[in-house]
N, C-alpha and C positions, 0 to 999 in steps of 0.2 A: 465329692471326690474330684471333679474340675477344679474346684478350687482350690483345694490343698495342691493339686498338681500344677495348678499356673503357680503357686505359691512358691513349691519345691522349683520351679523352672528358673524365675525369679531369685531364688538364693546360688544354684548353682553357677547362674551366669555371673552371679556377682563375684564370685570366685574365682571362679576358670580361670581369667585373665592374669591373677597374680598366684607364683607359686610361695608356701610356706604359710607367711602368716598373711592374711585378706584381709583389706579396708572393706569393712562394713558397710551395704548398699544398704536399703530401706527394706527396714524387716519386712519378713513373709509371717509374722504372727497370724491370724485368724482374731478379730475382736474378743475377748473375753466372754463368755457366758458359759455361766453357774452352770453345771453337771454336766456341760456339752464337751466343748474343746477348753474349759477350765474349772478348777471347783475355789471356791471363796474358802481363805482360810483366815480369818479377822479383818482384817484390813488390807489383804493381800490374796491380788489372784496370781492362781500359783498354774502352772499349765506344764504337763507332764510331756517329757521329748519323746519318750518312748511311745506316746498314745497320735501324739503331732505325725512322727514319722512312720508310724502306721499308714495313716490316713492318706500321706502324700505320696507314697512308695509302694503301699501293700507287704511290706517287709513287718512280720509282727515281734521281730527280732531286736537285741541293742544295736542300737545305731551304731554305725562302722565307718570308714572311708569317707566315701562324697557323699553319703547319707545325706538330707539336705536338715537334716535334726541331729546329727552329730557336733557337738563340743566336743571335741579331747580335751583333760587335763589333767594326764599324765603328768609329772614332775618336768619334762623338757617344755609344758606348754604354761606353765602356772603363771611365767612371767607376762603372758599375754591380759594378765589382768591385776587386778585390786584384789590380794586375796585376806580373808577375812580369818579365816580358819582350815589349818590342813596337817597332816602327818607328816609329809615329803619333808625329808631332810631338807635344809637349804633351802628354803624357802624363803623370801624376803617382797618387801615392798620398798625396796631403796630408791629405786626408780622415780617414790613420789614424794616429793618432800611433805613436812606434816602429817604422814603419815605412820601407825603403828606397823609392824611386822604382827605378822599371821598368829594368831596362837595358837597353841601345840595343841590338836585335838589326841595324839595317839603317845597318851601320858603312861608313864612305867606300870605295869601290871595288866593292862587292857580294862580300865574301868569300867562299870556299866553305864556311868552317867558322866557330863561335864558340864563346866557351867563358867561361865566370864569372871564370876564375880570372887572366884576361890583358887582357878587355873595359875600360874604363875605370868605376872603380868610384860607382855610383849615392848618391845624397846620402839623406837627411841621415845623419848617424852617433848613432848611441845608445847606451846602455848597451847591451851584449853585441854589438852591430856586429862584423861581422869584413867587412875584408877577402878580397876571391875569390869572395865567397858571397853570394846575394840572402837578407836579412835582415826578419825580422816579431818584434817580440815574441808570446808565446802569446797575450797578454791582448785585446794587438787582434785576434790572431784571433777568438779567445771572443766578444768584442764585438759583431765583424762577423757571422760564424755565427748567433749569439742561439738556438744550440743544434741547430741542421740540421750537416748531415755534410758533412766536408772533401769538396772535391772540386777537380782542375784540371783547367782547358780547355787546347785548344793548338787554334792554327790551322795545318795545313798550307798552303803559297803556295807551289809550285814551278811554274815555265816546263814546258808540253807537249814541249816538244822540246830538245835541249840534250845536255852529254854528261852520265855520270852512274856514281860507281862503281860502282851497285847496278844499271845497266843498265837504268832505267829513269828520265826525267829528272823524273817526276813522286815520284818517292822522294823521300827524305831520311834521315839516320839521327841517332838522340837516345841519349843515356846522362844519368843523373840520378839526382842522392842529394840526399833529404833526410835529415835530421839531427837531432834533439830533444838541447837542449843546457841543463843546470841548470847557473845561475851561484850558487846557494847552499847547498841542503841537501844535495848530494854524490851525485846522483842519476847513473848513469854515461850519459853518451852512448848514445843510441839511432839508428841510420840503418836506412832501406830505398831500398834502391835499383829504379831503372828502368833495364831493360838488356833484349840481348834472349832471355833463358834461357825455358825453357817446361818444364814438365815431362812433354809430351807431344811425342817426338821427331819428328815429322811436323810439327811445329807449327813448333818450334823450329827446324826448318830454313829457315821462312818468316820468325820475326820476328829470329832472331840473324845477323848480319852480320860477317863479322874482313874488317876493312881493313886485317891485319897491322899494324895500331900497339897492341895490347895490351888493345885497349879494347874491351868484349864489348856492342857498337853493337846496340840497341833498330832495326830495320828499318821505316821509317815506310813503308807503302805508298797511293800515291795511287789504286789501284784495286784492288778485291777480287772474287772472282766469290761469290757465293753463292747458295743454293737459292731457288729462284723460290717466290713466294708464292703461286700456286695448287699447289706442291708439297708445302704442309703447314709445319711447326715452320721457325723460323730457325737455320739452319744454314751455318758457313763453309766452303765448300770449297776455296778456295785464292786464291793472291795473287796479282795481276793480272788483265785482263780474262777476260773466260767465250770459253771458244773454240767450235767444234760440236763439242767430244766430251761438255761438260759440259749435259749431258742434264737439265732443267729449272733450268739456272744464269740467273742476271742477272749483270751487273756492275753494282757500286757504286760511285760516284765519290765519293773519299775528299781529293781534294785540291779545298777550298771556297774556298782565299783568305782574304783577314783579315777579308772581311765575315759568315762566317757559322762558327762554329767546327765543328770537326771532327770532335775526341774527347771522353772526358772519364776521367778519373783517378781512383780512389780506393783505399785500404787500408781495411778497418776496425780495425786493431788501432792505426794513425797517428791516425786519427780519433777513436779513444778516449779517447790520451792527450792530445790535444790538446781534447778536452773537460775532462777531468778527470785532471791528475797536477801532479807539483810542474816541469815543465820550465818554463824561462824563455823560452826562441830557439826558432822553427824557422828553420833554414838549407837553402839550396837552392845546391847544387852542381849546373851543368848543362853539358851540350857538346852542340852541332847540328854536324852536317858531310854531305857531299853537298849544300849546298845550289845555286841556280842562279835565284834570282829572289827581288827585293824585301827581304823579312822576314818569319822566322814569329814568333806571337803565344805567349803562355803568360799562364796567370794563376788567379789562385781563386774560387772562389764557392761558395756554401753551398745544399743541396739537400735536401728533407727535411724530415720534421717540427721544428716548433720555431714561434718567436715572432713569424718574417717577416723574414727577409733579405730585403732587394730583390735581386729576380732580374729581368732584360731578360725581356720577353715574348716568345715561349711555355715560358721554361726555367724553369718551375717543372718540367721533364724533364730539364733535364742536359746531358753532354756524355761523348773520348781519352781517351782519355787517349793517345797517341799510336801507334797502328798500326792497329790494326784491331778486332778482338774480345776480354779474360782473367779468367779465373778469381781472385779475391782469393787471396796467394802465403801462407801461413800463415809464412812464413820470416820472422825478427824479425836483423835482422845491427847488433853492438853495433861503435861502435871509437870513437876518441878525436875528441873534433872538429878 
């Protein structure tokens, strides 16, 4: 609990000083590890805000205000980053040159699923554009970053009640590859993917999902129980709300809406080369299904030491990466783009 509180002190100071949008101090993330303050979901530890600002705050609430785990990204706040995929009218990435604009996750009818590779494909086209795929040059990543570390938000937005394959209607489920793509000096294709494998079999029975369609579906869940904060260290005990066996549990509410984001996402070994290698493209291959309300959000922002990315205030902290708590997957998976 000290340390999430020196952690939360540290993000707010980094704030205070500037009103609106805040230059980003050096994260207050907590290291990664698997079931604790994060859970592994392929290649990606994913650390949940809702569970983070627990910890630092004793608020078991969505993050709000100066929350020091509050992201907003409300449609007035979206330009504050790289976004990936969102509903919000008006939405755009023009800001960064070589860059796609957002695709439309909140398509006519309210579908259950979406998916990059079928959605109607995002403007403008550039060199190494591909079709199927949400597209960045490196350079404007670099740019935007200004040397902080990749990181992606997601918002979870599901309907409380409803039906739901995963039997819960505040679930969802996500799979996703990025891709590091050299269009000149011969550098082979790089992907890691987000799915929901774990390398802790108890784990992974919570975050992997088979819908029987082949696809090894990342388990998003909209609520977690975990160890109560007058019980010591942060720890996950399992998925869905706390019942009376779970003996100094809380539950976490993990499904916030598009106003305050949910997760946050990182690789360090992605983050590296997209600091520093010869790749041209990152490409983002993604698919949502289960879903049953609105539109969820995805997108990037830079966290961490460096130069000052503008970061929405109070996220010079962060954010999913989409399920719940993971350990960074040391697995590097190569194939063709």
């Amino acid at each position: 609990m000290k340390t999430f509180s020196r952690l939360a002190a540290v993000s707010t100071l980094a704030v205070s000083a500037v009103s609106g949008v805040a230059m980003a101090a050096p994260i207050a993330f907590p290291p990664p590890a698997n079931g604790l303050v994060t859970l592994q979901y392929g290649d990606f530890s994913v650390y949940s805000l809702g569970l983070l600002n627990y910890y630092s705050t004793g608020n078991p609430g969505v993050p709000s205000g100066n929350d020091p785990y509050h992201l907003p990204t409300g449609p007035s706040r979206l330009g504050d980053y790289i976004v990936v995929a969102t509903g919000a009218p008006g939405a755009s990435n023009v800001a960064h040159a070589n860059t796609d604009n957002p695709f439309n996750t909140a398509q006519p009818g309210s579908p259950s699923s979406f998916w990059t590779g079928s959605a109607p494909e995002p403007t403008p086209t550039f060199t190494g554009d591909n079709n199927g795929t949400w597209d960045v040059s490196v350079d404007a990543l670099r740019g935007y970053l200004r040397g902080q570390s990749l990181f992606f938000g997601f918002n979870l937005n599901e309907a409380d009640e409803g039906s739901s394959l995963s039997g819960d209607p505040q679930d969802a489920l996500a799979w996703g590859q990025v891709t590091l793509v050299d269009l000149d000096s011969g550098l082979d294709p790089v992907s890691f993917v987000f799915d929901g494998t774990n390398p802790v079999p108890f784990i992974e029975q919570q975050t992997l999902f088979d819908a029987g369609d082949g696809v090894a579906w990342g388990h998003i869940h909209g609520q977690i129980c975990v160890r109560d904060i007058t019980a010591g260290a942060p720890q996950f005990l399992h998925v869905g709300a706390c019942t009376p066996a779970d003996v100094g549990g809380r539950t976490i509410r993990q499904n916030l809406g598009t106003d305050s984001a949910a997760f946050a996402l990182t690789n360090e070994e992605l983050n590296s080369l997209v600091q520093s290698s010869g790749y041209d493209i990152l490409r983002f291959d993604f698919r949502l299904s289960d879903l049953n309300n609105g539109y969820e959000q995805l997108f990037i922002f830079g966290a961490g030491p460096g130069s000052g990315t503008p970061v929405p205030e109070p996220a010079a902290i962060g954010l999913l990466g989409l399920g719940i708590l993971g350990i960074a997957a040391a697995r590097r998976r190569k194939q063709a783009a």
